[in-house]
C-alpha positions in Angstrom: 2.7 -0.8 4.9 -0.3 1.2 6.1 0.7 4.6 5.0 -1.2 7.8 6.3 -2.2 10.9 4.0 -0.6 14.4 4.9 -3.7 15.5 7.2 -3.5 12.0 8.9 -0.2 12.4 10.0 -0.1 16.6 10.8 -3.3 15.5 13.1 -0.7 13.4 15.3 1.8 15.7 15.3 -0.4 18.4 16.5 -1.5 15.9 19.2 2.2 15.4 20.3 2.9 19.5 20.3 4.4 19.7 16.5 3.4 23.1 15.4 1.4 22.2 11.8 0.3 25.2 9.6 -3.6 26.2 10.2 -5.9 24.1 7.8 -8.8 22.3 6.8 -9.8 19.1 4.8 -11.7 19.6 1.5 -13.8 18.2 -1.3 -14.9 20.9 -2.9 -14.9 24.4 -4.0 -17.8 25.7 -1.4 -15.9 24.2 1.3 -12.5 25.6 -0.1 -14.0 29.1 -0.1 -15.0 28.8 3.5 -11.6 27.7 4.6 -10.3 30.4 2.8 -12.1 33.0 4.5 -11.1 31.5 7.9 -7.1 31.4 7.5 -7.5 34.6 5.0 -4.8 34.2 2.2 -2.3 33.2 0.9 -3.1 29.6 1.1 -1.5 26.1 0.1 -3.9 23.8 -2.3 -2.3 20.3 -1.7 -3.3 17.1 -2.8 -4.3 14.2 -0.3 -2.4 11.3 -2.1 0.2 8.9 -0.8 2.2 8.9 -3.7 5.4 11.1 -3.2 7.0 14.2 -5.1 3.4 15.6 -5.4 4.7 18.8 -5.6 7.1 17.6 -8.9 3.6 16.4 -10.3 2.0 19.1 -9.5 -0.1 18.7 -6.5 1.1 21.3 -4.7 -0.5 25.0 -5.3 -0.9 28.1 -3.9 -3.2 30.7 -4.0 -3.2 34.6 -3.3 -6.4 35.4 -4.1 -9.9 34.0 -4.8 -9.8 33.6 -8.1 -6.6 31.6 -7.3 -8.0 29.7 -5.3 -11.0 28.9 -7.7 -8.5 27.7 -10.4 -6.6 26.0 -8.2 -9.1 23.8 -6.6 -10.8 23.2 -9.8 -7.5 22.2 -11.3 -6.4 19.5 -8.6 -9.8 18.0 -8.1 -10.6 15.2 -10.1 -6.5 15.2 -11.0 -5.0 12.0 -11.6 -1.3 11.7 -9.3 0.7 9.1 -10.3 -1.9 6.9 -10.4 -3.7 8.0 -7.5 -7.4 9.8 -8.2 -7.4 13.6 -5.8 -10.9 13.8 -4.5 -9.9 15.9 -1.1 -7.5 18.8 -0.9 -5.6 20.2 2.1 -5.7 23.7 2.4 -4.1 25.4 4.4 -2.2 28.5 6.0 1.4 29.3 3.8 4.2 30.2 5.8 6.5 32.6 5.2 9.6 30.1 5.3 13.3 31.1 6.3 15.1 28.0 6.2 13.6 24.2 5.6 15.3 21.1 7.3 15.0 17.0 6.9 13.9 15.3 10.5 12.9 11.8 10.3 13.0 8.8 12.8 12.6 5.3 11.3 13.4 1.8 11.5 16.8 0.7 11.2 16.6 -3.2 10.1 20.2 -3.6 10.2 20.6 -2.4 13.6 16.9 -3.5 14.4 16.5 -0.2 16.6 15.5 3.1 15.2 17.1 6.0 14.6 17.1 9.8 14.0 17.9 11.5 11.1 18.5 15.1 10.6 19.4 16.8 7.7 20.3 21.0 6.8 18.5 20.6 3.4 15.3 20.2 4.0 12.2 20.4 1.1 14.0 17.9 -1.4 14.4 13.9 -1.4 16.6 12.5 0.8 18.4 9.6 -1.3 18.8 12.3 -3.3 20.8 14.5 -0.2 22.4 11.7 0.4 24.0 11.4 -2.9 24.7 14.9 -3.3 25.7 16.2 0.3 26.0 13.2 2.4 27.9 15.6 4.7 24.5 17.4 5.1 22.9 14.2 7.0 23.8 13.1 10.8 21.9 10.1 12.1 21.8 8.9 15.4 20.8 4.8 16.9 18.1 5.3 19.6 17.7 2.4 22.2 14.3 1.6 22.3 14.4 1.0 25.9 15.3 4.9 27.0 13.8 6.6 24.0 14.9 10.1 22.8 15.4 12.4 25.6 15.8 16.1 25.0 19.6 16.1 25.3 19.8 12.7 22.9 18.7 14.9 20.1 20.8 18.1 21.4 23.9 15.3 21.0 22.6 14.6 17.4 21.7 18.4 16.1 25.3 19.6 17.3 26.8 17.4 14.7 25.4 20.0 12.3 27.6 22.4 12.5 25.3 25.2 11.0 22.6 25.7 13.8 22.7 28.8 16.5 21.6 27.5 20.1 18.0 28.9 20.4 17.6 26.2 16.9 18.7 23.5 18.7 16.4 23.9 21.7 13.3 24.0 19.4 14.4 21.3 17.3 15.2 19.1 20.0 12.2 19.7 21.6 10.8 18.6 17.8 12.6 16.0 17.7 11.2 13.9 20.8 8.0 14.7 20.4 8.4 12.8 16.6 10.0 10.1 18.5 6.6 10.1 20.6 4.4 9.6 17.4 6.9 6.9 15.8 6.4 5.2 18.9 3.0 5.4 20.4 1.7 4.5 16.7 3.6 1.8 16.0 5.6 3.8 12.9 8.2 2.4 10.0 8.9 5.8 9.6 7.6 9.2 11.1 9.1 12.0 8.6 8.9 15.7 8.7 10.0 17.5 5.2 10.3 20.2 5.0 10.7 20.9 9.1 10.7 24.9 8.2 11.4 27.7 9.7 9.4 30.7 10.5 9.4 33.4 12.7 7.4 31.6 15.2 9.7 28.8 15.3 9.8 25.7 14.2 7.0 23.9 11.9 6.0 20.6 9.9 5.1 22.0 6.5 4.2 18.0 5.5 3.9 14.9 7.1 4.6 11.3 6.1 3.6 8.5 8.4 3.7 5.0 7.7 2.8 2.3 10.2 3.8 -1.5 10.6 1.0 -3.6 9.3 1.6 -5.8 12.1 0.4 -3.4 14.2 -2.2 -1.9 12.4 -4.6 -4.0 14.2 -3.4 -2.2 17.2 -4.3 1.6 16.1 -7.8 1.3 16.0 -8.2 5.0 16.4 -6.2 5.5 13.0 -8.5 5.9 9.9 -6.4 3.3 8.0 -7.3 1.4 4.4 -3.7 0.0 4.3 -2.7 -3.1 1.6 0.4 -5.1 1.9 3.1 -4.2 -0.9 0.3 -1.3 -2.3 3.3 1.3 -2.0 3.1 5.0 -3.0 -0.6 4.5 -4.0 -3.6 4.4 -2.1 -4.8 0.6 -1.1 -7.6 -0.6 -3.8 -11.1 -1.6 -2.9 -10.0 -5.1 -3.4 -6.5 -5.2 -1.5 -9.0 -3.0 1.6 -10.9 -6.2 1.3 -8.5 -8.7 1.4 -6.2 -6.9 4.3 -9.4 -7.8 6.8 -9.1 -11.8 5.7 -7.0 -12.1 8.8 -7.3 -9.3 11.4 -9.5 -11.4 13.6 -8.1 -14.9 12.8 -4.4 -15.9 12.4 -4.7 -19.7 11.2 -2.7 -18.7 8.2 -1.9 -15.5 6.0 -3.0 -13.8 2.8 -1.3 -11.3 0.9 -2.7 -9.8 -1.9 -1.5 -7.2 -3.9 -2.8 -5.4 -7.3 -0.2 -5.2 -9.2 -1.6 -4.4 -12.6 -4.9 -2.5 -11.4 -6.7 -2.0 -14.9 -5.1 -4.5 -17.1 -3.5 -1.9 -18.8 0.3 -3.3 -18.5 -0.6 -6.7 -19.4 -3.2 -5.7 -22.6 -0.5 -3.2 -24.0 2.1 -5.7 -23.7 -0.1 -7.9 -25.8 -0.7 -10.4 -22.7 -3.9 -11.6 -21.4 -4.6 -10.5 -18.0 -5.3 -13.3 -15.6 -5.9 -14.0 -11.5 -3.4 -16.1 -9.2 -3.8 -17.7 -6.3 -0.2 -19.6 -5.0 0.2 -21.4 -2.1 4.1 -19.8 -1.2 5.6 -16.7 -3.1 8.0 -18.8 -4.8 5.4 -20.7 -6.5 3.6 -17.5 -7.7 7.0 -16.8 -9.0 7.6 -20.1 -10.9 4.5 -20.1 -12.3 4.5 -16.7 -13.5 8.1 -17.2 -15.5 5.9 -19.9 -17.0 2.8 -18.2 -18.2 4.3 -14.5 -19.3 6.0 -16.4 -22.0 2.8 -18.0 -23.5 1.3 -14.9 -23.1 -0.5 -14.5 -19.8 0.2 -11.8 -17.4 -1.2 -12.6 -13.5 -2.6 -8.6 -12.6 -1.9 -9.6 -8.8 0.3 -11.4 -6.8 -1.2 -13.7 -4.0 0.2 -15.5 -1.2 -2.2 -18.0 0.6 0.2 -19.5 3.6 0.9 -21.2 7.3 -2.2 -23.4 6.7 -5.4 -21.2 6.4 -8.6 -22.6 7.4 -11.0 -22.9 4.8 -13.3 -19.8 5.3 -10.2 -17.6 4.1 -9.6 -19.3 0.9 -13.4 -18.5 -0.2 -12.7 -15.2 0.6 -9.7 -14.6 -1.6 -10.6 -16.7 -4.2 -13.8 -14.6 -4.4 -11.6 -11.4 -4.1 -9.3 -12.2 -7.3 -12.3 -13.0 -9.3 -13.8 -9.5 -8.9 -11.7 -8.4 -10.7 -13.6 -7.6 -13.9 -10.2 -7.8 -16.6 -9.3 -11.1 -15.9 -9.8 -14.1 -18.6 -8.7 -17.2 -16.2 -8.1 -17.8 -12.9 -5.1 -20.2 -11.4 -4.8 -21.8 -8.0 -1.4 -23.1 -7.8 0.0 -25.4 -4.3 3.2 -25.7 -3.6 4.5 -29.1 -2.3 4.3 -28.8 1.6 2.0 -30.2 4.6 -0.7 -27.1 3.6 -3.9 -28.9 4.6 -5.0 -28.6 1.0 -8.8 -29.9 1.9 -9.6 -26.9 3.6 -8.1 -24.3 0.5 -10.8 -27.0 -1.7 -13.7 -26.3 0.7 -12.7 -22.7 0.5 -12.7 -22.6 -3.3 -15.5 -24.4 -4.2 -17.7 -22.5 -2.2 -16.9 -19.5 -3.8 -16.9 -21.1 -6.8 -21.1 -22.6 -6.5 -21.8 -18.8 -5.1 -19.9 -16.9 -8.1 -21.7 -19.5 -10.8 -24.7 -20.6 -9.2 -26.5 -21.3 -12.7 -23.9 -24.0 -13.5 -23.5 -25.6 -9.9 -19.9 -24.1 -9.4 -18.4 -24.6 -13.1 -16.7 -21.5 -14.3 -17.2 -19.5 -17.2 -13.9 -18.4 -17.7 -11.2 -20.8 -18.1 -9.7 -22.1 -14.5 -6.9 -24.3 -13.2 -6.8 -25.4 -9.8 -3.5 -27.6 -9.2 -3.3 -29.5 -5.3 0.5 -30.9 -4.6 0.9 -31.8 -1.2 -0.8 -32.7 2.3 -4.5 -34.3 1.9 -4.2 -32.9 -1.8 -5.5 -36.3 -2.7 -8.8 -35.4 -0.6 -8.9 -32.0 -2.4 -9.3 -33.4 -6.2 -11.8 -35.8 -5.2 -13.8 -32.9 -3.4 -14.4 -31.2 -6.9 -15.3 -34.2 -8.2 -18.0 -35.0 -6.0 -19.2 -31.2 -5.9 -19.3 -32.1 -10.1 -17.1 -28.9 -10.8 -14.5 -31.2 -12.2 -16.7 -32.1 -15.1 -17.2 -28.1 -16.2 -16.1 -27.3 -19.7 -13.6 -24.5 -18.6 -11.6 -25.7 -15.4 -9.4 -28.6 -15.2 -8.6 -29.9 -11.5 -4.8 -31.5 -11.2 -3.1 -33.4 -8.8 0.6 -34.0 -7.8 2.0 -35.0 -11.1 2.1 -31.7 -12.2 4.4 -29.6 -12.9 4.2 -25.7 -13.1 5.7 -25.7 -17.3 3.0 -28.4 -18.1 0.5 -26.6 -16.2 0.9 -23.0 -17.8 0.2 -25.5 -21.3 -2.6 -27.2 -19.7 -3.8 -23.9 -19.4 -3.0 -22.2 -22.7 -4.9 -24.9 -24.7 -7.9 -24.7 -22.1 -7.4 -21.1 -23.2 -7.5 -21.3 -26.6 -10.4 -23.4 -26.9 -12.5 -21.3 -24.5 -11.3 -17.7 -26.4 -12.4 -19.7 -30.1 -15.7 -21.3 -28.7 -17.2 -18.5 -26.5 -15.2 -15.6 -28.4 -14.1 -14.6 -24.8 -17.6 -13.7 -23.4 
């Protein structure tokens, strides 16, 4: 899902009338200085990352002083979050908190309508509330086709229990104006936690925002680089790249994900790090229970699907090969009515563009396998475009299975890691 970063998501609260803290965006310790002397201290230093529990990892800071400040900027630039690089900082006013609570509203798929959530403890996870003081949460079903008025959320915040009337006014009036964001920008979830308390009222000390990728296309005013299946972390270069294969054309869908960004799973397991390319997930699946045990470990998961036209399969074919670890590459088709002439045409010119001094033949060992509709048309198109005959790919038809396939591939392997030395 396309997930926004704190700032992202405290700029469409303010627009809906959520009180957010003063702050500013920053990438350095000039422009933190300035900020500084606008809000005057104390201050919050907090990492821009999408991964969760940043203040557990220690991405959350605060500062009293400048020389706090210094350290602390100097300290979380550059910083490495769970996997996710900090090269801009939120800081921002801190709040002299009396009371933190949970407010979320988010898609229910078992009721297929949202709901609200509200919880007392507010500032720690909520699976882990749940488990600990499930009496501590109260969730409400909203019908889509009302929305949440003012006295929908009253119903909701008087299952508390624990909340004087002048709380429930302001959280109510929180509450519907989060409904507002979750629906005007198309949200999975719109979460506020820690919803605090201060003696100005209500505010959202953080923000989380995650928006259907369905709808993406839709929120053209949202700064969004969103990947399918990325998660916590920020979407890669690549996956940015491969998301735009289909927002103006939906003959057919890609989904790429980077699952082993740097290779560094795969080489410290002792596996050799390799690109797929599978026409259904199951496929990708099967083949990948057939190459980890001879040693090769596919560093992202691809699904090419619903028939795409030819001018998408060049595009993600020339996607996985950019990434710079991998020693093979494997096209795999399931056995379905896939036009599998158009995913040829679409490898093949990405193959004579990538190796132009060899007319299309590969330098690193390749396996393209076509099972299905016109998949016939597609062997014979790399043999008249002479890639067939290259030392390092071998083109298969419908025969093949995906256990003979991953040994097709270990020997072309082998020979091409003894002859070339893997260069």
């Amino acid at each position: 899902m396309a997930r926004l970063l704190e700032h992202q998501g405290k700029a469409l609260f303010k627009q809906k009338g959520i009180p957010i803290p003063e702050g500013r965006l920053v990438g350095s310790v000039a422009e933190a200085r300035t900020v500084a002397d606008e809000l005057g201290f104390p201050v919050a230093i907090k990492a821009q990352v999408l991964s969760g529990r940043r203040g557990k990892a220690g991405g959350i800071l605060f500062a009293d002083d400048e020389d706090s400040l210094l350290k602390g900027i100097k300290e979380l630039l550059g910083k490495e979050i769970q996997g996710s690089a900090v090269d801009r900082l939120l800081v921002e006013e801190k709040e002299e908190v009396q009371r933190e609570w949970y407010m979320a509203v988010t898609a229910d798929p078992s009721t297929r309508q949202p709901v609200g959530i509200f919880s007392s403890r507010g500032g720690v996870d909520i699976e882990q509330t749940a488990e600990s003081e499930p009496a501590s949460i109260v969730t409400a079903p909203i019908d889509i086709s009302e929305g949440l008025h003012h006295y929908d959320a009253m119903d909701l915040l008087r299952q508390v229990g624990d909340l004087d009337s002048r709380q429930m006014l302001v959280l109510a009036n929180v509450f519907t104006r989060l409904y507002q964001v979750y629906r005007e920008y198309d949200c999975k979830l719109a979460e506020i936690n820690p919803l605090a308390l201060v003696e100005q009222g209500a505010i959202a000390l953080d923000a989380r925002v995650d928006i259907d990728d369905d709808a993406a296309s839709r929120q053209t005013t949202l700064d969004i680089d969103f990947a399918e299946e990325a998660g916590d972390r920020a979407a890669t270069l690549l996956e940015i790249a491969a998301a735009t294969i289909d927002e103006h054309d939906h003959r057919g869908t890609v989904h790429f994900v980077q699952t082993d960004l740097d290779a560094s799973y795969a080489r410290g397991s002792g596996m050799v790090p390799v690109g797929l390319d599978a026409i259904g997930a199951g496929t990708g699946l099967t083949i990948m229970d057939e190459l980890v045990p001879l040693g090769y470990y596919p560093i992202n998961f691809c699904d090419t699907s619903g028939n795409p036209v030819g001018s998408k399969f060049y595009r993600i074919t020339k996607v996985i090969l950019a990434q710079p670890q991998i020693e093979g590459y494997l096209f795999v088709s399931c056995v379905s009515s896939q036009q599998l002439d158009n995913a040829a045409r679409g490898v093949i010119k990405a193959f004579k563009e990538l190796y132009p001094g060899t007319a299309g033949q590969p330098n690193i060992p390749c396996i393209v396998l076509f099972r299905g509709g016109w998949d016939d048309v597609a062997v014979d198109l790399f043999r008249e475009h002479g890639i067939s005959e290259g030392r390092w790919i071998k083109v298969l038809g419908r025969d093949t299975m995906e256990r003979e396939l991953a040994e097709i591939f270990d020997s072309l392997y082998r020979d091409w890691k003894r002859e070339t030395g893997g260069l």
